[in-house]
C-alpha positions in Angstrom: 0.0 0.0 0.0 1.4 3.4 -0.7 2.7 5.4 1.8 0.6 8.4 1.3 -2.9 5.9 1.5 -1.6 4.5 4.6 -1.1 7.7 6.5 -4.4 8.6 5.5 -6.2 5.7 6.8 -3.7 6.2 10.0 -5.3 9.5 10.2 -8.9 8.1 10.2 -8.8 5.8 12.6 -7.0 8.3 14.9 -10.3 10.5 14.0 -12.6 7.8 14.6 -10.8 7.0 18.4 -10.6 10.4 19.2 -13.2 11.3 22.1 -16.4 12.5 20.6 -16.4 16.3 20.7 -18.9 18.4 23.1 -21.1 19.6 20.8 -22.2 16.2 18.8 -24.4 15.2 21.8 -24.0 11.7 21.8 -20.9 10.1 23.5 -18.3 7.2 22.3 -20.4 5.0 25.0 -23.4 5.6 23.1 -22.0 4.2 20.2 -21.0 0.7 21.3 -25.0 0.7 23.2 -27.1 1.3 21.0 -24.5 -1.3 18.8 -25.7 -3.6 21.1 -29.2 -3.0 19.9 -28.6 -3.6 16.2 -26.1 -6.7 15.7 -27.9 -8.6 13.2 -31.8 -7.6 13.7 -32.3 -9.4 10.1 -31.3 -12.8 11.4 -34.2 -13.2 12.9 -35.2 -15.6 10.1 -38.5 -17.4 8.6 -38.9 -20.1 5.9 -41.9 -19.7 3.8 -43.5 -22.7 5.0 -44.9 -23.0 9.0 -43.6 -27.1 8.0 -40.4 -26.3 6.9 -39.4 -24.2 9.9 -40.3 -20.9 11.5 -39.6 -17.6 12.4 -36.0 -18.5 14.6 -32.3 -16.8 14.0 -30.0 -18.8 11.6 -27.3 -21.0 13.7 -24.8 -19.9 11.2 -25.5 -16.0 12.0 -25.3 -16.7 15.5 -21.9 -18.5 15.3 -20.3 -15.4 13.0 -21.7 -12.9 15.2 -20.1 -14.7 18.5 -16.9 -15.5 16.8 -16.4 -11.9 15.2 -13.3 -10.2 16.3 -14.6 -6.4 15.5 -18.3 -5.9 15.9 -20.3 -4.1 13.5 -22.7 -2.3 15.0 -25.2 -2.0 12.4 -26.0 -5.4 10.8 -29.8 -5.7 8.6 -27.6 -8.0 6.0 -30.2 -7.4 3.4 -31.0 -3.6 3.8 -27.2 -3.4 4.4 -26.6 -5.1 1.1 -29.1 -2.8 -1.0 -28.0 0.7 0.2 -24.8 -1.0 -0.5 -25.7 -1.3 -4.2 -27.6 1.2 -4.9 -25.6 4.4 -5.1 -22.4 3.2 -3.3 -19.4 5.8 -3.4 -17.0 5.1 -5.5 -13.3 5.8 -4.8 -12.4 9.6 -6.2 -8.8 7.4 -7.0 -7.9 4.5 -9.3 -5.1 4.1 -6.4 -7.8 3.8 -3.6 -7.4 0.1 -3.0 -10.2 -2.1 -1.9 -9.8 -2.2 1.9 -10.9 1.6 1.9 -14.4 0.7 1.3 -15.2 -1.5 4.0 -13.3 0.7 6.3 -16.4 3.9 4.9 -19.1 1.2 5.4 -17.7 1.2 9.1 -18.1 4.8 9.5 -21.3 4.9 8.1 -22.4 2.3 10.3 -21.4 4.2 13.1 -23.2 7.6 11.7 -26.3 5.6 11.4 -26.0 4.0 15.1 -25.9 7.7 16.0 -28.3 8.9 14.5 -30.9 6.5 15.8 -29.3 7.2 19.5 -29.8 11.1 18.7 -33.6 10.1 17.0 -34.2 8.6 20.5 -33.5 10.8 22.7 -35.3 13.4 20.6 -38.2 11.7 20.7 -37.5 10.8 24.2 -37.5 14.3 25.4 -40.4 15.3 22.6 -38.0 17.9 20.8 -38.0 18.8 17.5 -36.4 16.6 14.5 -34.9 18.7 12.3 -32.8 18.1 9.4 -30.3 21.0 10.2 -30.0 19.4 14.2 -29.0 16.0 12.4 -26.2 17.4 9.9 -24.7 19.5 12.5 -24.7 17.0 15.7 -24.8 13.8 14.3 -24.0 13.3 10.4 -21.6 16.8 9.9 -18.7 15.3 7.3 -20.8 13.2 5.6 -23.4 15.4 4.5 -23.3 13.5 1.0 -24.7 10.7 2.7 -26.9 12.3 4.3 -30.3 10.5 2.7 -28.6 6.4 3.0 -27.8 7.3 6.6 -31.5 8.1 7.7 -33.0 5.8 5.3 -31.1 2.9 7.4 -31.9 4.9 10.7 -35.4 4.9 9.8 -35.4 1.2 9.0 -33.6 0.5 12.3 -36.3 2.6 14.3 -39.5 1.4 12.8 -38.0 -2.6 13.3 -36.6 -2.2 16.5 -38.9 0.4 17.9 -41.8 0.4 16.0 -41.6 4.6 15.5 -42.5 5.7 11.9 -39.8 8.7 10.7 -41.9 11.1 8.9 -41.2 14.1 7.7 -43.6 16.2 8.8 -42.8 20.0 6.8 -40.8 19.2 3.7 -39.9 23.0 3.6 -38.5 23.3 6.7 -37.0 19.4 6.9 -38.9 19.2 10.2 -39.2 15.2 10.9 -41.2 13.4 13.7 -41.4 9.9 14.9 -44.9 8.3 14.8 -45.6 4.6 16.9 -46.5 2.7 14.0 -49.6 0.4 16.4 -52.4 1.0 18.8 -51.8 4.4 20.7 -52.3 2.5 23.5 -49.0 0.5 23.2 -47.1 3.8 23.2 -48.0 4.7 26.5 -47.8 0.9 28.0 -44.9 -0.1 26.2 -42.8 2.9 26.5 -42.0 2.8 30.5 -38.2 2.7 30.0 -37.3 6.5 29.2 -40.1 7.4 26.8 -38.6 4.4 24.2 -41.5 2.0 22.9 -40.8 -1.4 22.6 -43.3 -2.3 20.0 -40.7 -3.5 17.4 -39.4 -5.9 20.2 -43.6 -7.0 21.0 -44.0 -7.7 17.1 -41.2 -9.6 17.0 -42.0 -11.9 19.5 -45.7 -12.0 18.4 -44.0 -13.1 14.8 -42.3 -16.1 16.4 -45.3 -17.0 18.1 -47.8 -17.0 15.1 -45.2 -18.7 13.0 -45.2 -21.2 15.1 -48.2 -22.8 15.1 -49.8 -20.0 17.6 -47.3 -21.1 20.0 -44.0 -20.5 20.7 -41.8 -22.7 23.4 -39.8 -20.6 25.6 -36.5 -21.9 24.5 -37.6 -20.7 20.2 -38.3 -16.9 21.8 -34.8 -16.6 23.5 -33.2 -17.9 20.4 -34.4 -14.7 18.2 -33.8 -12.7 21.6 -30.0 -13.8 21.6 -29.6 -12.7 17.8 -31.3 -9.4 18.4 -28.5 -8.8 21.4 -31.2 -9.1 24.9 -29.9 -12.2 26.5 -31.3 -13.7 29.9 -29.6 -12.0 33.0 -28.0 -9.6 31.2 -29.3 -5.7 31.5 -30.0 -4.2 28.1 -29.4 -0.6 28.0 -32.9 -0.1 26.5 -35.0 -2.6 27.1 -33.5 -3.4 30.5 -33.9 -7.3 32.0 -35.2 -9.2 29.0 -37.0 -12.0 31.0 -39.0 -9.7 33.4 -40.0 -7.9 30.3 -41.2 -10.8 28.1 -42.4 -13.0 31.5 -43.7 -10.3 33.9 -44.4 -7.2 32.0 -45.8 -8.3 28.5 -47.6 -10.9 30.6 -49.0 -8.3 33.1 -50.3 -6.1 29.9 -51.9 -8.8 28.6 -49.6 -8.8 25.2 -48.8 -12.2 25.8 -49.5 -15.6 27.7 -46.4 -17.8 29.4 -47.2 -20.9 31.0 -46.0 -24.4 31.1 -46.8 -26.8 28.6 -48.9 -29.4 30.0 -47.6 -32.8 30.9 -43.9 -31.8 30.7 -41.2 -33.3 32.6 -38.7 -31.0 33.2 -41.1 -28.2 32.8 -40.8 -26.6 30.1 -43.3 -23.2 29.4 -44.2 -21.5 26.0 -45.8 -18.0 25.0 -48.9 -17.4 23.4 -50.9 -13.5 22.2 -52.2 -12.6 25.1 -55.9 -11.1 24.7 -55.0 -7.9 24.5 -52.5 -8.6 21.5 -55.5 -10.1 19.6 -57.9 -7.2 20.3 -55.1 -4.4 19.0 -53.3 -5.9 16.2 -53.6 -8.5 14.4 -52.0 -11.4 12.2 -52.0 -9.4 9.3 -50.1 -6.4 10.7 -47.5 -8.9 12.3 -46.9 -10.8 9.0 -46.4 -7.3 7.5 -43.8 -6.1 10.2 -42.0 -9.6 9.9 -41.7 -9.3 5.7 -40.7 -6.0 6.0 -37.8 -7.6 7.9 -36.8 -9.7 4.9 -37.7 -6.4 2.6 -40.5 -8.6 1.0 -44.4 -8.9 0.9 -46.4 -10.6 3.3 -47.9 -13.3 0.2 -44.5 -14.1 -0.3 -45.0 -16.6 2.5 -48.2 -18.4 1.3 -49.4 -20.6 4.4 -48.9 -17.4 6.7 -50.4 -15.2 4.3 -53.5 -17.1 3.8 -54.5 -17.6 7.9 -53.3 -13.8 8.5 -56.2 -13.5 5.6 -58.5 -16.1 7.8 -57.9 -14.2 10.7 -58.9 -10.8 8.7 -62.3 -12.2 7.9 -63.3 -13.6 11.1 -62.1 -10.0 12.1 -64.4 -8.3 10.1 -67.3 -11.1 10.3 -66.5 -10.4 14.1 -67.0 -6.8 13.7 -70.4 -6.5 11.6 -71.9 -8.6 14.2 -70.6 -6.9 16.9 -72.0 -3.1 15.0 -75.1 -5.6 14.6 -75.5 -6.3 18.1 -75.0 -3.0 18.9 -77.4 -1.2 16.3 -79.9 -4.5 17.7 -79.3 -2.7 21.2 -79.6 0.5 20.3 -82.7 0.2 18.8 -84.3 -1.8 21.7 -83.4 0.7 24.2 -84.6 3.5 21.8 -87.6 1.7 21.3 -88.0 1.1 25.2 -87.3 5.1 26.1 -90.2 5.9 22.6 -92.5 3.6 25.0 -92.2 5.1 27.8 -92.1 8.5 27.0 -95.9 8.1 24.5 -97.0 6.2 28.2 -95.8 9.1 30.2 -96.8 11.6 27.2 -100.5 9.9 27.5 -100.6 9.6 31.5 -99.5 12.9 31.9 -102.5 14.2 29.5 -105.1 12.1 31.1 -104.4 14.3 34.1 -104.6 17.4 32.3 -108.2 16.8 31.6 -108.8 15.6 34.6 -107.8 18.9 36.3 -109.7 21.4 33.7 -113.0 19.8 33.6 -115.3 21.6 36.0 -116.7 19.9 38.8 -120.8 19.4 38.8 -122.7 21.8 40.5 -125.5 21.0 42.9 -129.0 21.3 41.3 -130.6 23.7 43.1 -134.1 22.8 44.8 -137.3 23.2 42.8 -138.9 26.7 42.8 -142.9 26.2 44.4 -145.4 28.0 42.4 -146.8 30.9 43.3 -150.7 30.9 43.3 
């Protein structure tokens, strides 16, 4: 390698271990966190067929992941791959040689873990989201890259988090984060510093659906480990991991843990809890999982066609529920009509009874005069 290239990249990665200056808001320590979040979210992996497998992290992920020397902190392998090819930089020099570009695709993985840190605690703190606050705290040299940075961010946020980047005035670049469910999960689901954990929720409601509408314990902490929450160990975001998915969710009603019946050693499994089933659906879980694997939901058939069961006992479910209700409605309007003509006709019958005058007397008979 040339002198001249190796100072350079010398000089980077002085630049990239050099403390984090006061003004960019989020720290070094930040950096390896919210890493922690993100080291291969897009394992998570389904076959197309509930008989072939189901929604569980590839064994072959897992083993790269524990056995890599230099984490990445940003891993979505497909959404990686196509920003990768779609627009990737290329050298401004013939005499840039190939280990430069792997070396940028490291510092834009660490621009976009930042960013998502900064988009948190934004929405965290319910300030604004401008486009001007990210280039000048967050993305500042890379301007350039300004739109593949937040479009990764944004995928990161909405899979993780379930928060929808919007932006909300083009003119002004002024962006907020929407929860993409119920507004009710927001508040339940968001005890730990204002972060929701609805992209954690779906995912686990994906494993369970994919499996049959049950999920054993041991299939859950097998996605859980890929996504970086492992038993025992505090997670900077979603804190405990087993008191979330065995107290918390259960205590919400987002899901159901209890032992599989007849087994020796126990062994327990998750189901939706009710509450699951009455605010979202299979349908919108399918969606959220094959937006992981930047698909369609009908690209996995089986699934696809009971999410499509489930939408039609949902809205049979629904008209007779508006029918029961218009039935009730009418009954009671019918009942109050009834009362009101008996109390209309009641209350007139007094009326009369009250003008009429009473009968007078008859006087006595006059004698006649002689």
């Amino acid at each position: 390698m040339p002198r001249g290239q190796k100072s350079k990249l010398r000089a980077r990665e002085k630049r990239r271990q050099a403390p984090e200056k006061p003004q960019d808001l989020v720290s070094a320590q930040a950096t390896t966190a919210v890493g922690e979040v993100f080291p291969s979210l897009c394992c998570p992996h389904f076959n197309s067929s509930p008989t072939a497998g189901s929604y569980r992290a590839p064994q072959e992920r897992q083993r790269a992941t524990a056995t890599t020397t230099t984490p990445v902190p940003v891993s979505y392998t497909k959404l990686n791959e196509a920003s990768n090819n779609r627009g990737e930089e290329r050298p401004r020099s013939s005499q840039a040689q190939p280990t430069a570009v792997p070396f940028q695709r490291d510092l834009l993985d660490e621009k976009v873990v930042l960013l998502v840190h900064y988009l948190l605690r934004k929405y965290q703190k319910k300030e604004l989201i401008t486009k001007a606050g990210m280039l000048r705290n967050v993305i500042q040299m890379y301007r350039n890259q300004f739109h593949k940075i937040l479009k990764r961010a944004s995928d990161h946020l909405e899979l993780v988090f379930g928060l929808d980047l919007k932006e909300a005035d083009p003119n002004r670049h002024i962006y907020v984060l929407v929860n993409k469910l119920e507004p009710s999960y927001d508040a339940v689901l968001s005890d730990y510093g204002g972060v929701p954990k609805t992209g954690l929720l779906m995912t686990i409601l994906g494993v369970i659906f994919t499996n049959r509408n049950r999920a054993m314990e041991e299939q859950v902490w097998q996605t859980l480990n890929v996504m970086g929450l492992y038993e025992g160990r505090q997670h900077f975001i979603f804190g405990e991991p087993r008191k979330l998915i065995t107290k918390d969710f259960v205590k919400e009603k987002y899901l159901e843990y209890r032992q599989v019946p007849n087994s020796d050693p126990p062994h327990y499994e998750f189901l939706w809890g009710p509450r699951a089933h009455a605010e979202t659906s299979k349908m919108r879980v399918l969606e959220f999982l094959a937006k992981v694997h930047d698909t369609v939901p009908s690209a996995f058939p089986a699934w696809y066609e009971e999410a499509l069961r489930d939408e039609e006992e949902r809205a049979r479910a629904r008209a007779a529920a508006r029918a029961r209700t218009a039935a009730m409605a009418s009954a009671r309007a019918r009942a109050v009509t009834s009362a009101h003509s008996k109390a209309t006709t009641s209350a007139r019958s007094r009326a009369k009874t009250s003008v009429c005058p009473k009968a007078m007397p008859a006087a006595p008979p006059t004698p006649n005069k002689v």
